[in-house]
C-alpha positions in Angstrom: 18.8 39.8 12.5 17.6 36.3 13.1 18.9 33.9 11.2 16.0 31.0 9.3 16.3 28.5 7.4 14.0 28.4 4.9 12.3 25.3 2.9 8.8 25.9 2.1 8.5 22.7 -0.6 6.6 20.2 -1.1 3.6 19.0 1.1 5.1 21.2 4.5 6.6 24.0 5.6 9.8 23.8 8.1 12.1 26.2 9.6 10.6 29.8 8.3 7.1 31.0 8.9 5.0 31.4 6.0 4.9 35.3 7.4 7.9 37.4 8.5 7.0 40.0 11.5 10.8 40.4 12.5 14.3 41.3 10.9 15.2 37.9 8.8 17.6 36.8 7.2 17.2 33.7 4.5 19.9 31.3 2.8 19.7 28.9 0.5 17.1 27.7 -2.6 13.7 27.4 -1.9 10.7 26.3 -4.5 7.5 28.2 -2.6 3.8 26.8 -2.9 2.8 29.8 -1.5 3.9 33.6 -1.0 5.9 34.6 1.9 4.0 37.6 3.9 5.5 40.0 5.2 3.4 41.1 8.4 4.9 43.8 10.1 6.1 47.7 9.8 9.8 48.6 10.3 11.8 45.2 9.4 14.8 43.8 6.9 14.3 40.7 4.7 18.1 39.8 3.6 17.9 37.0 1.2 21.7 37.3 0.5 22.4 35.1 -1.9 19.1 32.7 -1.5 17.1 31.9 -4.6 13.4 31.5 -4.1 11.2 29.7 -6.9 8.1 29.5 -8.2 6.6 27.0 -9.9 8.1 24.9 -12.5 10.5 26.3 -15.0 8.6 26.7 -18.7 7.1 29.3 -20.6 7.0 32.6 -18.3 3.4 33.2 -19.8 2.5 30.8 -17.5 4.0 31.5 -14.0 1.7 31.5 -11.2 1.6 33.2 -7.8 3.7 35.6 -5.8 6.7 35.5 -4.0 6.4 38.1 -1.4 3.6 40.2 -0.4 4.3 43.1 1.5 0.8 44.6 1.7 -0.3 47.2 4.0 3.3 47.6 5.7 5.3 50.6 5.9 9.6 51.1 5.6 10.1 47.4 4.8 13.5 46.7 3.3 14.2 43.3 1.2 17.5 43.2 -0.3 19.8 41.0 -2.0 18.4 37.3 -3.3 16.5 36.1 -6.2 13.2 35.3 -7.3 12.0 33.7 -10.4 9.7 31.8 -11.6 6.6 33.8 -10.3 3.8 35.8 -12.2 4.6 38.3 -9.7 7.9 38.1 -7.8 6.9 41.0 -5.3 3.9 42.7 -4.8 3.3 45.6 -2.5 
């Protein structure tokens, strides 16, 4: 599994691809702006112990966006890590 570093904050995105299309593994806290895709049949997400956030923390009733969008794709596995902070935290 490839190792990435992920910080997707702010104005840019460094170290991990807004898309995953290989075996990945993620450390770390994140805040996202936008939802990580996953692109490709077959492959492991391990977020281990890495927190990835949404927007700001408030009242849940207003939560916006996704954290990762697995759409179309077939035997993906995402274990382990956390996600809050979302209207939807993972949407297939």
């Amino acid at each position: 599994m490839r190792a990435a570093a992920l910080l997707l904050c702010c104005t840019a995105a460094w170290g991990l691809e807004e898309e995953i299309a290989a075996d990945t593994t993620v450390t770390g806290e994140h805040t996202l702006e936008r939802p990580i895709r996953i692109t490709a049949d077959g492959i492991t997400v391990d977020l281990g112990e890495a927190v990835l956030l949404g927007g700001a923390p408030g009242d849940p009733d207003r939560y916006e966006g996704i954290g990762l969008l697995i759409e179309g794709r077939r035997n993906v596995t995402v274990r382990g890590g956390r996600l809050a902070r979302f209207r939807s935290a993972v949407l297939v």
